[in-house]
C-alpha positions, 0 to 999 in steps of 0.5 A: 768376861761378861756383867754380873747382874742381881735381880731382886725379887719381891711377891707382885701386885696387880697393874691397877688398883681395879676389879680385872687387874686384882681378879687376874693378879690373884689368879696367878697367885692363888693358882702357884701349888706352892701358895695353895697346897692342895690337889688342883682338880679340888681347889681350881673350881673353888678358886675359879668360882667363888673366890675370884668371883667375890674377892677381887672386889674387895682387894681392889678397893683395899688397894685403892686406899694405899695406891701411890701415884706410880703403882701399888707401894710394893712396886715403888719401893721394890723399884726405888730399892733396886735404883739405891742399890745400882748407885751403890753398886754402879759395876753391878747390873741391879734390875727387880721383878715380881713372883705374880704380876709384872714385871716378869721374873722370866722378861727380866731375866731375859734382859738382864741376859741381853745387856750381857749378864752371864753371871747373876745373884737372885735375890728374893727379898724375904729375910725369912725362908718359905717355900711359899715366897722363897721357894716359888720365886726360884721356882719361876726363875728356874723354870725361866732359865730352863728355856734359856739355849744359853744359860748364865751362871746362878747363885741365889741369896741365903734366907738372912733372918738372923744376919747381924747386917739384917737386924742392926737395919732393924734395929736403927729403923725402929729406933728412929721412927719411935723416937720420932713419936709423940709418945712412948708404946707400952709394947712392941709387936713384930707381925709376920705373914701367917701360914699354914700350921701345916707347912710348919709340920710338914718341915717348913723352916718359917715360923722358927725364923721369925721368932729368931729374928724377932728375938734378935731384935729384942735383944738389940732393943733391950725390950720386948718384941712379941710375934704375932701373924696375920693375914689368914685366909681360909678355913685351915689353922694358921700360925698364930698368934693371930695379929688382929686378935692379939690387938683387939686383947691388949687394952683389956690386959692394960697396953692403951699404946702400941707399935707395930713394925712388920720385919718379913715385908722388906717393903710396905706393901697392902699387907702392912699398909692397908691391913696393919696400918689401917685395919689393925689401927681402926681395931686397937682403937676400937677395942679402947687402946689409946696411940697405935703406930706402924712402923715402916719397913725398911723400903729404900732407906739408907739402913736399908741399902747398908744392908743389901750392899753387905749382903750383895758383896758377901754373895757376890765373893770370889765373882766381884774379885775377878 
């Protein structure tokens, strides 16, 4: 019999930190129907036009102030995941691509096929089920094995939001950098990606599962942890509440320290380092709260990795075994 392969999954990031690699990056993402529900021959012209005429300037500078020396966070810590996770499981071939970007959901495949894969785990690194990440990252890798003479056999991750494994990383990551501190936060808040309302009216488990595992977590903490959402874009009603008009409300309800820990991304990336750990600080900080923290997501530490290995054995049951 052949290998077994895992490929991790995780949205994608632009090549540079500059204007022509952010316009092409975003390109890409904002043209997927699966990000941007809405009828091509209408959202084309505006994407095309004043958007990607306007906004790549401004991410790029965003992502300058968070690009390490090996690339965007999110493609070092996606890399640095799939190193731990192939020492971990050194009879597995572990490799990682990008939704948007490189590398290529569709290039990987293909190499993992040619060291002699024909048994593979696709593994999108989204705790919480969305067809605008879960969904479009299978959809890519579909579309990539249609055109595969020679196809290997396919199992996929199951959304593990409410995962004992899942929220016990949580729980010891979050407990670690708050003891870490040199104060104690009045509140703790889980920010999720936002989305549309709409895709939860039209079925979309998403919302739900944030809630639930923010929940969880509580539980396991014994306190509070309130949701909130971020990221809007556009004019639509998005889920809320929104992360950024939540934290410029709290010194005026009396919460001067806060503590913000992003359980969706399962590494840091723009949207949790320059967005929440820059952005929103400068914001708590300006609206009069006192001591602001983001906590760091799980990346490639050891809470981490005890993880993945747990959720990659239990996958990978029965093909493991022979």
């Amino acid at each position: 019999m052949g290998k077994i392969g895992i490929l991790l999954i995780n949205l994608g990031t632009p090549d540079a930190p500059d204007t022509a690699s952010v316009r092409r990056y975003l390109k890409e993402f904002l043209s997927d129907p699966r990000v941007v529900e809405l009828p091509q021959w209408l959202w084309q012209p505006i994407l095309r036009g004043p958007i990607l005429m306007t906004r790549p300037r401004k991410s790029a500078h965003a992502y300058r102030q968070v690009w390490m020396e090996h690339g965007s966070p999110l493609a070092v810590y996606t890399r640095a995941i799939s190193s731990a996770l192939q020492q971990g499981l050194p009879e597995l071939v572990v490799d990682w691509a990008m939704r948007y970007g490189n590398p290529s959901i569709a290039s990987r495949l293909e190499a993992m096929v040619a060291a002699g894969c024909d048994r593979i785990l696709l593994a999108p690194l989204y705790p919480q089920y969305c067809g605008a990440t879960t969904a479009t990252a299978l959809d890519a890798a579909y579309e990539a094995l249609r055109k595969m003479r020679a196809q290997p056999a396919i199992r996929t991750l199951t959304p593990y939001y409410a995962d004992p494994a899942y929220i016990e990383a949580l729980r010891a990551s979050t407990l670690t950098q708050l003891a870490a501190l040199d104060f104690a936060p009045d509140l703790l808040i889980a920010s999720f990606h936002g989305m549309p309302e709409r895709t939860r009216l039209l079925g979309d488990p998403y919302r739900d599962q944030c809630v639930e595992t923010a929940r969880l977590l509580g539980e396991a903490l014994g306190c509070e942890v309130r949701v909130t959402f971020q990221s809007r874009f556009g004019r639509a009603k998005w889920l809320g509440p929104a992360t950024d008009d939540s934290l410029r409300k709290l010194p005026g309800q009396g919460v001067g320290k806060v503590a913000v820990l992003t359980p969706g991304f399962a590494a840091d990336c723009l949207e949790t380092v320059e967005e929440i750990a820059i952005r929103a600080k400068a914001d708590f900080i300006a609206a009069g709260g006192h001591k602001f923290v983001h906590l760091s997501c799980l990346n490639a530490s050891r809470d981490a990795m005890n993880l993945y290995e747990n959720l990659a054995r239990r996958e990978l049951a029965g093909w493991l075994e022979r």
